[in-house]
C-alpha positions in Angstrom: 0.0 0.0 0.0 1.2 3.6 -0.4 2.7 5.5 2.5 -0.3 7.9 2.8 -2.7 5.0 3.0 -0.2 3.1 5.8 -0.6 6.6 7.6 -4.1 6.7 7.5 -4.3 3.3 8.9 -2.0 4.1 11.6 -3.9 7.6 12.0 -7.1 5.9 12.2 -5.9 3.1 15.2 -4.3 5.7 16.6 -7.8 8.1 17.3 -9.7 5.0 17.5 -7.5 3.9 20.7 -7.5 7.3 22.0 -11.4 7.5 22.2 -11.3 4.2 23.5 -9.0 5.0 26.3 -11.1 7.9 26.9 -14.5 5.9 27.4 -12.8 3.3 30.1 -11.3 6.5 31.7 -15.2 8.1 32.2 -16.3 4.8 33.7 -13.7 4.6 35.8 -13.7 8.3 37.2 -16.7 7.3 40.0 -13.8 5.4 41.1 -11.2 7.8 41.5 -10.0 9.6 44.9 -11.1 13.1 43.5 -14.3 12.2 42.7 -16.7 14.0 45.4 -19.1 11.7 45.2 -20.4 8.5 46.1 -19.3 6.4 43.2 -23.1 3.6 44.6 -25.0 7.2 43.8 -23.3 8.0 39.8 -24.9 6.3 36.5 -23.3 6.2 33.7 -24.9 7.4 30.6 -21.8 8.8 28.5 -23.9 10.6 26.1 -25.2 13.3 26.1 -23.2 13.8 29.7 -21.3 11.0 31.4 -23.2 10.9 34.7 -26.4 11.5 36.4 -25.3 11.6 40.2 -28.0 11.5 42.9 -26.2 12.5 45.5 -26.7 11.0 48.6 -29.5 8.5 47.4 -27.5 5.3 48.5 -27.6 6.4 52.1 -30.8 7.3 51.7 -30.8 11.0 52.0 -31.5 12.6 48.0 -29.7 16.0 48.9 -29.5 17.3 44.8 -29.4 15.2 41.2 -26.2 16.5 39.8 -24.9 16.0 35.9 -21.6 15.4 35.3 -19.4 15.7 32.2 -15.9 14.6 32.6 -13.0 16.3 30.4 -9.2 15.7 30.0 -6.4 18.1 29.2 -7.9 20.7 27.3 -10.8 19.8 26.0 -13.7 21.2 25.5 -18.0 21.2 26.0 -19.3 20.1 22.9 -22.2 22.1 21.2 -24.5 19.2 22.4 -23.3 19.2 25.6 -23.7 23.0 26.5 -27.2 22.7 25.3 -27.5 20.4 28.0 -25.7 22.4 31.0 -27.6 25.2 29.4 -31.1 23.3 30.3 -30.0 22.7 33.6 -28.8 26.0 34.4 -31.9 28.1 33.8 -33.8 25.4 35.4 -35.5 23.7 32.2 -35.6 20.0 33.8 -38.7 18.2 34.7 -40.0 15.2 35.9 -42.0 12.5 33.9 -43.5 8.7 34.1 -44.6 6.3 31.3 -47.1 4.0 32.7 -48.0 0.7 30.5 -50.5 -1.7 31.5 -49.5 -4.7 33.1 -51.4 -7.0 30.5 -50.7 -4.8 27.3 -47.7 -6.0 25.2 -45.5 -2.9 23.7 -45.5 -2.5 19.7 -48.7 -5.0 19.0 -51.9 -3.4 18.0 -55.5 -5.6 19.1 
């Protein structure tokens, strides 16, 4: 193969590890000693943010629901992901439930 393609290749593994690395690293974070948290109250979601943290919910005492986006070096809040601290900030978060019926089954019509 040509050099450029070999370097693409190379390129490619190389960004492909690099993200890779970076999704064990999120997980992991809960984990770590800076984390303030207790790693029982985080959930992973990874997109749009990395975590939904309820705060206190293991020892049974809900103090605040917190979102958490973790970043490296110098990176920076995507567009998606400042729409999303945006939200939260002026308070545009709300609470919904989805009942189904016991007996009904999801996706079939009578």
């Amino acid at each position: 193969a040509p050099w450029y393609t070999r370097r693409a290749r190379k390129d490619a593994i190389q960004q492909s590890r690099a993200v890779t690395r970076g999704q064990i690293y999120e997980q992991l974070v809960p984990y770590l000693p800076d984390f303030e948290f207790n790693p029982k109250d985080a959930q992973f979601l990874g997109k749009p943010v990395d975590f939904v943290v309820f705060d206190g919910l293991d020892e049974g005492d809900l103090r605040r629901i917190v979102f958490v986006e973790v970043k490296t070096g110098v990176s920076t809040l995507t567009t998606r992901e400042r729409r999303v601290r945006d939200a939260i900030r002026s308070g545009r978060v709300e609470w919904t439930e989805i009942r189904v019926a016991g007996n009904s089954r999801i996706g079939l019509a009578k």
